[in-house]
C-alpha positions, 0 to 999 in steps of 0.5 A: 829233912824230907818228909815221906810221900807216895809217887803213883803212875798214871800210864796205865789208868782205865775209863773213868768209871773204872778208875773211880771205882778202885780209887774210891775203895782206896779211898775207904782205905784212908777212912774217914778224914774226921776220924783220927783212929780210921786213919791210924789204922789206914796207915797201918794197913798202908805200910804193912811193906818194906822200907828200903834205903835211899829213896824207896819205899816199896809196895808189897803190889809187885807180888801180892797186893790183890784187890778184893770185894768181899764182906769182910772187907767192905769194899777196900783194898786188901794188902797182903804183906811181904817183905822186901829189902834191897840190902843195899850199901855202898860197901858194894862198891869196894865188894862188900858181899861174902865169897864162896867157892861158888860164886864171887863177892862181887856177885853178892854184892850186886843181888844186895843192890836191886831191890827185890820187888824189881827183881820178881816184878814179872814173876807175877799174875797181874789183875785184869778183870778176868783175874781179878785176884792178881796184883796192881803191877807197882814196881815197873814204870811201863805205859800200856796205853800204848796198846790203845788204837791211835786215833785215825791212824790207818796205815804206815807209809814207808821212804824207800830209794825207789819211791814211797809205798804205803800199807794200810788197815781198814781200822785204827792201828797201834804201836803193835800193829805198827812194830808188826808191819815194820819188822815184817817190811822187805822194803829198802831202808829208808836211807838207802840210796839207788833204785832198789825197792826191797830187800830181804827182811834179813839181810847178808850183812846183817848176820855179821858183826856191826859197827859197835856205837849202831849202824851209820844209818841208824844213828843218822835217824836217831840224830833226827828224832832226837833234834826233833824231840830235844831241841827244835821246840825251844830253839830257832830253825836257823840255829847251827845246834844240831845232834851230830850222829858220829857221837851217838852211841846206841846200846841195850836199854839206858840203863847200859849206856848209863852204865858205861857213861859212868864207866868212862867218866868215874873211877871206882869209888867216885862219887856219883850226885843224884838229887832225892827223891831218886829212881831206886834202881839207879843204885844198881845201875851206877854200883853193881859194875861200876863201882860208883859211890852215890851221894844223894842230893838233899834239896829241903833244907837248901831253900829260902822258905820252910817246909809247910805243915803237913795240909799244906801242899809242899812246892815243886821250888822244895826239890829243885837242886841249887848250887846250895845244894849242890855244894853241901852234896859236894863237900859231903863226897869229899867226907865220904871218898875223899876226893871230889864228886865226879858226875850229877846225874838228873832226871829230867823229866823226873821220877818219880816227881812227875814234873820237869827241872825249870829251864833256870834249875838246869841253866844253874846246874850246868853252869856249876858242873862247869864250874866244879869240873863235874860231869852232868848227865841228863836221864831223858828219858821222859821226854817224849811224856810232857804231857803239859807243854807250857808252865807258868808264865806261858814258858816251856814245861820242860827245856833239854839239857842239849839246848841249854848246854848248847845255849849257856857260855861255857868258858871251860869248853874246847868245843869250836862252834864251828864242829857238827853238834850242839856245842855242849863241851866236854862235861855235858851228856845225854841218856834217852831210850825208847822205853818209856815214851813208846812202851819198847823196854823189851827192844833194849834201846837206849842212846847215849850223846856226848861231845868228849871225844876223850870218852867217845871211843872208851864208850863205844868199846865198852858198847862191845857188851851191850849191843843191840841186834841187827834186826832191832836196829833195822826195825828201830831205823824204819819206825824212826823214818816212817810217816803215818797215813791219818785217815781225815774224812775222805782224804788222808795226811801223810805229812807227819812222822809215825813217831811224832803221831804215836808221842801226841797220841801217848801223851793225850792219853796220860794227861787224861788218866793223869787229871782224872787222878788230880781229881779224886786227890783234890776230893780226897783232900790229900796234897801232890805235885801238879805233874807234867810229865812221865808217869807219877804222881807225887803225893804227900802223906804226912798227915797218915804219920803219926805225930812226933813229938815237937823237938824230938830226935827218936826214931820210932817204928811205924806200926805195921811194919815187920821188925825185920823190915829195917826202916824207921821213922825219924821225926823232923824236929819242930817241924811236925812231920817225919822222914823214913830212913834205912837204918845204916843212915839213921838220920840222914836226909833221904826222901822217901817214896812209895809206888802206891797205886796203879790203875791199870788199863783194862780191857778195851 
């Protein structure tokens, strides 16, 4: 069994001096390391918050953690309980909620499966220093540094078929400054050809219906930027492998095009893989509509070595799936279906990890999904976030399942080496949107890849429902193609791509806020994953449990936690260390994780 731990983001930390200041009241709130009762009650006060199925702890932060100064309290974080479940079972999937005359099963069922800290999570008012009574938003993965300038970059130059015509400020710009002078351009797009210098920002044929997988030019750029991100970094110039725009499926947020991946690859009821600790909101996005099953993925007890003691920090190998594991997640999806898995779904890079699949985990994953006929879909969605490029040995930090698809022998595939793409055959497919990489969840783009032609034209269809707009996929196209005006002294480089400038700049940002947090962990004597990528911090806070008794079964409630919370505590026998479950899984090897902390960016 997995034992409990706390996933933090780091994309939205302030200055030091900031950041110090609320992690040492943090800090006070663990106690003293010496004192055995100080930690009892931290723990208490810590998990005065809901536990929810499968993977999630969730922090009460989303409505009503407020950080305070006050004598009463000396200093340390005030939590403020409220209780938050997600109700979730897998018996939505067959339309396990209660029908009205006013609303159908189905609509029941979903309000069950999205935990309700994510459903109010903007219903809030969020701290800053001048609303210092608000809470520290912990249940959005959104990276507001975005927000910060982008050093030396002072203007925008865009390609246009008459020629290039650049735009600039007398200050350093950032992502708002540069979205704001895109979307107001009357330039040509930049893959029209001709001699035509502008156009209206609104164009006549944009009022009109689109072609449903995204506009030719837009997928053409996003072909690009996606060779560019995915692949060029680990594979050789001259290599054929290139991202073949007529399979690119552009559509409203990745959790859409997830959606629908899952939609043309699974029948209701088929079992969707998903290695723990996973993305809580993956349980609505695969069951709501699509009815699929999850089976989670349990990694622990599938290693070579045993989970260390409680101060002793678990390795990144523990998490890593296998064929091991993957076997005993296949075989218990026939228990549970009756009928074989149809999908693995990673996270890669991972959340809430923070860290990256070995390019030999993910060699070994694709080759069992060929095996078994299963489909893998890779959730890129952080790819743009690896903040550490290189990992031991000197070897990339993280590898894209679109080079290693491409690179590994695939003796099932019908896919010709000689057909535009990355020869990834039928069973390998992508995810990846703009959310996280560059702050844009509020444009709703996603991209989806694949080379199934059976599922190519189900899955542009099905895009029917999740169109993006003509005006975003104009904006999305001239972000994509524009090159940065980067102030150097007296003289001005113009060499690079706005999207290349912006990711280094994000990246340098959270690696920042990301060794600052590393820091006041090591100080503060608690364990966690060394992170490489995205935005969390994988921490372990075992030794804040109570013990369990050795070669124990029972289960226990941690104080603290409302009765009606429904979770308990299950200890891990001989081991010395517990797991959290939800109580329709009692026993089950679900790791558990808890948003725990997000510092937030402050004012500049």
């Amino acid at each position: 069994m997995a034992p409990a731990f706390a996933a933090t983001s780091t994309g939205a930390v302030p200055s030091s001096a900031e950041s110090g200041n609320v992690l040492s009241r943090l800090a006070k709130n663990f106690g003293n390391r010496s004192a055995a009762s100080h930690r009892k009650r931290s723990i208490s006060t810590s998990s005065s918050l809901n536990l929810s199925r499968e993977s999630v702890i969730s922090s009460s932060a989303s409505s009503s953690v407020a950080s305070s100064q006050s004598p009463e309290n000396n200093g340390s974080i005030n939590i403020h309980q409220r209780q938050f479940s997600t109700g979730s079972s897998n018996s939505a999937t067959s339309g396990g909620g209660t029908s009205s005359k006013l609303s159908s099963s189905r609509a029941q069922a979903a309000i069950k499966l999205l935990p309700s800290y994510l459903i109010d999570a903007r219903a809030i008012t969020q701290y800053s220093p001048s609303t210092p009574e608000g809470a520290l938003q912990l249940s959005v993965a959104e990276n507001q540094l975005s927000e910060l300038p982008i050093k030396g970059l002072v203007g925008i130059k865009e390609d246009t078929g008459a020629g290039s015509i650049a735009s600039k400020k007398e200050r350093d710009m950032n992502l708002v400054d540069v979205l704001s002078q895109l979307a107001s351009s009357n330039l040509a797009r930049p893959s029209e050809e001709g001699s035509r210098a502008a156009m209206n920002v609104f164009e006549r044929d944009m009022i009109y219906y689109q072609p449903t997988q995204g506009v030719p030019s837009l997928r053409a750029a996003m072909a690009s930027y996606l060779q560019s991100l995915l692949v060029t970094p680990t594979v050789h110039p001259s290599s054929p492998l290139k991202f073949n725009p007529d399979n690119i499926v552009v559509g409203a947020g990745c959790n859409a095009v997830l959606e629908n991946l899952c939609m043309v690859l699974a029948n209701p009821g088929d079992a969707v893989l998903i290695p723990t600790p996973y993305y809580a909101a993956f349980e609505f996005d695969l069951v709501a509509r699509a009815s699929c099953h999850i089976v989670p993925v349990n990694t622990f007890n599938h290693q070579e070595a045993e989970v260390p003691g409680c101060k002793v920090p678990i390795e990144p190998e523990f998490y890593y799936p296998n064929k091991s594991s993957l076997e005993a997640a296949y075989h218990r999806s026939m228990e549970e279906t009756g009928r074989a898995p149809r999908v693995l779904l990673l996270s890669h890079p991972n959340n809430p990890l923070g860290i990256c699949y070995p390019p030999d985990v993910m060699e070994e994953c694709i080759d069992w999904c060929r095996e078994r006929e299963v489909h893998l879909i890779s959730d890129e969605i952080y790819a743009g976030s690896v903040y550490r490029k290189e990992g031991t040995e000197g070897k990339p930090t993280f590898v894209s399942a679109m080079t290693m698809g491409g690179s590994s022998s695939d003796t099932t595939s019908s896919a010709s080496t000689t057909k535009p793409g990355l020869n990834l055959g039928p069973y390998i497919h992508l995810v990846y949107a703009l959310s996280k990489d560059f702050a844009l969840s509020g444009l709703r783009f996603g991209v989806a890849y694949t080379e199934n032609e059976e599922i190519l034209m189900p899955l542009q269809k099905l895009n029917d429902m999740c169109q993006i707009s003509s005006q975003t996929q104009l904006l999305v196209e001239r972000m994509m193609c524009a090159h940065a005006v980067i102030q150097q002294g007296e003289e001005e480089d113009v060499s690079q791509k706005f999207v290349d400038v912006c990711l280094k700049s994000n990246q340098d940002n959270i690696r920042k806020r990301c060794d600052l947090l590393h820091a006041w962990l090591d100080e503060l004597e608690i364990p966690y994953l060394r992170a490489d990528s995205g935005l969390f911090v994988w921490m372990d806070f075992r030794e804040f449990l109570p013990p369990p008794a050795r070669g124990s079964h029972g289960s226990h409630r941690i104080s603290g936690i409302p009765k009606g919370a429904g979770a308990s505590v299950v200890p891990i026998p001989n081991e010395g260390a517990w797991t959290i479950v939800h109580p329709r899984h009692e026993h089950e090897e679900r790791t558990c994780w808890i948003l725990s902390m997000c510092v937030y960016r402050g004012e500049r």
